[in-house]
N, C-alpha and C positions, 0 to 999 in steps of 0.2 A: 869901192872896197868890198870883196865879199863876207858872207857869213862869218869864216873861220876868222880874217883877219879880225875883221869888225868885234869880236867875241873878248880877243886879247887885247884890242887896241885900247876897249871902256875900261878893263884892268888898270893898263900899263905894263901889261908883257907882250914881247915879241912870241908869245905862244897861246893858243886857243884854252880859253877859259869860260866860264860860265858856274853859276851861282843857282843850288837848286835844293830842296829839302827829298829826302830818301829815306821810309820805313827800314830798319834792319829786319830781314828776316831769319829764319830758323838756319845755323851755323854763323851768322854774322853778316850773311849776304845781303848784299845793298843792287836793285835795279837800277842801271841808268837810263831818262828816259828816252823815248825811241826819236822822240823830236831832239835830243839833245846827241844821239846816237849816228841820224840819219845827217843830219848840219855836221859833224865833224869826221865824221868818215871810221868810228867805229864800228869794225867788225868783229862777229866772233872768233873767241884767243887770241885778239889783241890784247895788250896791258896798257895799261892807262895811268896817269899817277894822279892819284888826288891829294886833296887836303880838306881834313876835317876841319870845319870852320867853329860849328858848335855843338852840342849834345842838348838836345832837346826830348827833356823825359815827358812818358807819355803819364797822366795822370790818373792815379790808382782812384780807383771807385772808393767810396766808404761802404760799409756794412750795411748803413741802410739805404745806400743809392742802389745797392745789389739787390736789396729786397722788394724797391718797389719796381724796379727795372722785373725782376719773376714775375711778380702779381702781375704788371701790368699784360706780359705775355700769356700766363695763363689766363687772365680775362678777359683776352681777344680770342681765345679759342675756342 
């Protein structure tokens, strides 16, 4: 069985799938990566359909994790 098949088959779709966490960046835009790009034969302006599986928020600093996170950079300098 190759890659692509292999990918859907651990699913249960007769279609290429894989499970991967992606930073949003600035407009919304999500990297996909090149190991997951190169195994399925994405190329550029193709489309792709995903599905977001969960939202995973990034964790806001406290005020004084900000502070000693500075101090400690200015004290290395």
């Amino acid at each position: 069985m190759d890659g692509k098949r292999a990918l859907g088959w651990c699913c249960g779709f007769d279609e290429v799938s894989e499970v991967f966490a992606v930073r949003v960046v600035g407009g919304g835009k999500v990297t996909l990566p090149l190991a997951v790009r190169e195994l399925v034969g994405i190329e550029d302006d193709d489309y792709v359909r995903l599905s977001i599986v969960e939202v995973i928020k990034k964790k806001k600093k406290t005020l004084k994790e900000r502070g000693q996170e500075v101090r400690t950079k200015s004290e290395s300098s």
